[in-house]
MIKOL-671523 format. One line per 2 residues: for each residue x, y, z of N, C-alpha, C. Coordinates in steps of 0.1 Angstrom, whole numbers, plus 5000, padded with zeros to 4 digits. Each point is the difference from the previous one (the first is absolute). Layout:
REM MIKOL-671523
X,Y,Z,X,Y,Z,X,Y,Z  ...;
REM end
This chain:
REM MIKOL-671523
5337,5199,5238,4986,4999,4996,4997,5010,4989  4992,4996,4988,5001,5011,4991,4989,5007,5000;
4995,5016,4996,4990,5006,4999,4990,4993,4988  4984,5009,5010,4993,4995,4990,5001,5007,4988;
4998,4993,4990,4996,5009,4987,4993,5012,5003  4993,5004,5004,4991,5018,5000,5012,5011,5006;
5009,4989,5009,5006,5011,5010,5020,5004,4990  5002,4988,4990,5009,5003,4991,5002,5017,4997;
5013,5006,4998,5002,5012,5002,5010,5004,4986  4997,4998,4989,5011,5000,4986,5012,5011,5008;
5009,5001,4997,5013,5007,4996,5002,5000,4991  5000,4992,4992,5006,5001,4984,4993,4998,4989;
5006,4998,4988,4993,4996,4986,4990,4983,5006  5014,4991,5003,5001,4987,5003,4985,4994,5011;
5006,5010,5013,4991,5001,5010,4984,5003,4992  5001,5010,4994,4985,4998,4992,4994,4991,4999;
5012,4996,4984,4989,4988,4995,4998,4988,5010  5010,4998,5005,4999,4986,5011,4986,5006,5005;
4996,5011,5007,4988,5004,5007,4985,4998,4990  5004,5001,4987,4989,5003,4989,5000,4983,5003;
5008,4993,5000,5003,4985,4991,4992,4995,5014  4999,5004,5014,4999,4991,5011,4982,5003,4997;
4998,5013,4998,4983,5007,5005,4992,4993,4991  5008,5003,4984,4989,4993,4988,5003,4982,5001;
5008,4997,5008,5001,4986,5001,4989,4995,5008  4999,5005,5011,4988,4998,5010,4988,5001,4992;
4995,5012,4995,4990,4998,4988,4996,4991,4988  5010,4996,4993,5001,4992,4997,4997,4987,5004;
5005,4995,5012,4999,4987,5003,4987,4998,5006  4991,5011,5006,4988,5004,5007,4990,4996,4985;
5007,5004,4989,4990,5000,4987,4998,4986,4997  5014,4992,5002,5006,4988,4997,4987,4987,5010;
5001,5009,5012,4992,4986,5009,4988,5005,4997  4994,5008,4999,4981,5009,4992,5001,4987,4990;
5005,5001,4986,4998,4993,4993,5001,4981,5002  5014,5001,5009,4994,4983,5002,4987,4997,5010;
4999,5011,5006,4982,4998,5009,4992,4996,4989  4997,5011,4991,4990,4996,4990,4999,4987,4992;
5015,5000,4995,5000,4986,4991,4993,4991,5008  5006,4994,5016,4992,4988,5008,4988,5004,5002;
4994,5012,5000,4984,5005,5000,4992,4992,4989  5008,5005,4986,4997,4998,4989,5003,4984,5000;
5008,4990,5003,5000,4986,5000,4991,4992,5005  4996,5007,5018,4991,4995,5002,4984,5001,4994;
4995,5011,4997,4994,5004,4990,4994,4986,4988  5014,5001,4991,5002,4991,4993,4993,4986,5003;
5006,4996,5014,5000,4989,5002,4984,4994,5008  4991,5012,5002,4985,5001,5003,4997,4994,4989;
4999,5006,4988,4995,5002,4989,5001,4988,4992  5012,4994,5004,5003,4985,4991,4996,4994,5008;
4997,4997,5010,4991,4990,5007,4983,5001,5000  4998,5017,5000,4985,5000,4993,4995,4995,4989;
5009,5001,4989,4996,4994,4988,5007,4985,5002  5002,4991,5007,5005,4987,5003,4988,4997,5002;
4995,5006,5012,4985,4997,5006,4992,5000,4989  4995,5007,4989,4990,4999,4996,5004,4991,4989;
5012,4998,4991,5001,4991,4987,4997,4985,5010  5002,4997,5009,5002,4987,5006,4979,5001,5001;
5000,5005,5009,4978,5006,4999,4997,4996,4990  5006,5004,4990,4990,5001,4987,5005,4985,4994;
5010,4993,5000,5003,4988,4998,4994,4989,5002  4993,5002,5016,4997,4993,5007,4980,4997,4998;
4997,5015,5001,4991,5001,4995,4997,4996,4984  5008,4999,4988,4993,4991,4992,5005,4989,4993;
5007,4994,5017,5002,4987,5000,4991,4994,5003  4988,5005,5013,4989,5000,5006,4991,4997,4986;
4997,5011,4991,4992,5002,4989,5001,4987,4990  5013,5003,4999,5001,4985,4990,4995,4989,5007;
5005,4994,5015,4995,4989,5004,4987,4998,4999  4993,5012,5002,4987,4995,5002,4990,4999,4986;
5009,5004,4991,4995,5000,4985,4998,4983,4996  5013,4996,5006,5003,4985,4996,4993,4998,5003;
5002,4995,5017,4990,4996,5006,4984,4997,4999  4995,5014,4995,4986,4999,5000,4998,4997,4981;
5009,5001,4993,4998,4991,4987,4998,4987,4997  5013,4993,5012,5000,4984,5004,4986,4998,5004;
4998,5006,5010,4985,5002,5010,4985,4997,4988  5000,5012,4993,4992,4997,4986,4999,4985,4992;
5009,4999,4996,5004,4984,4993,4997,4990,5009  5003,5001,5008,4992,4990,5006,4985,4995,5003;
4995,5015,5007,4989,4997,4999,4991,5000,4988  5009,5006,4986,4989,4996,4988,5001,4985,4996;
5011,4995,5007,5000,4983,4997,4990,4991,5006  5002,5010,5012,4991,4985,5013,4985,5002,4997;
4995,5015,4993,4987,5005,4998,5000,4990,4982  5009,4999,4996,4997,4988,4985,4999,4989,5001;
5001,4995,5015,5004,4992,5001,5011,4986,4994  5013,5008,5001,5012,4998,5002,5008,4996,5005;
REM end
């Protein structure tokens, strides 16, 4: 069974760095998963945000699809009744 890294005990030049390479490795990789936390933080994030603005370009679409129709509509609506009132 091998020791933990804190309890490593250098003898030599070798034994060092292996000890420097095990300690800053752990750090390292500790920095390594920090940063992919954030990134999915930051994705999810992302992916609020593109669906907030989904929501509203589709809203606002919709809404002056609403506007137009009823422009037509109540234009058609007019013409007619200046016909049936000219008797037309």
């Amino acid at each position: 069974m091998s020791k933990p890294w804190n309890s490593v005990q250098p003898a030599s030049v070798s034994g060092l760095v292996t000890f420097v390479i095990v300690c800053f490795g752990a750090v390292a990789l500790g920095r390594v998963k920090q940063a992919m936390d954030g990134l999915r933080h930051e994705c999810t994030q992302m992916d609020i945000r593109v669906g907030v603005l989904q929501h509203v370009l589709l809203s606002s679409r919709l809404k002056e699809k609403n506007r137009s129709g009823r422009s037509a509509a109540a234009a058609a609506n007019d013409d007619d009744d200046d016909n049936v009132l000219r008797g037309y």
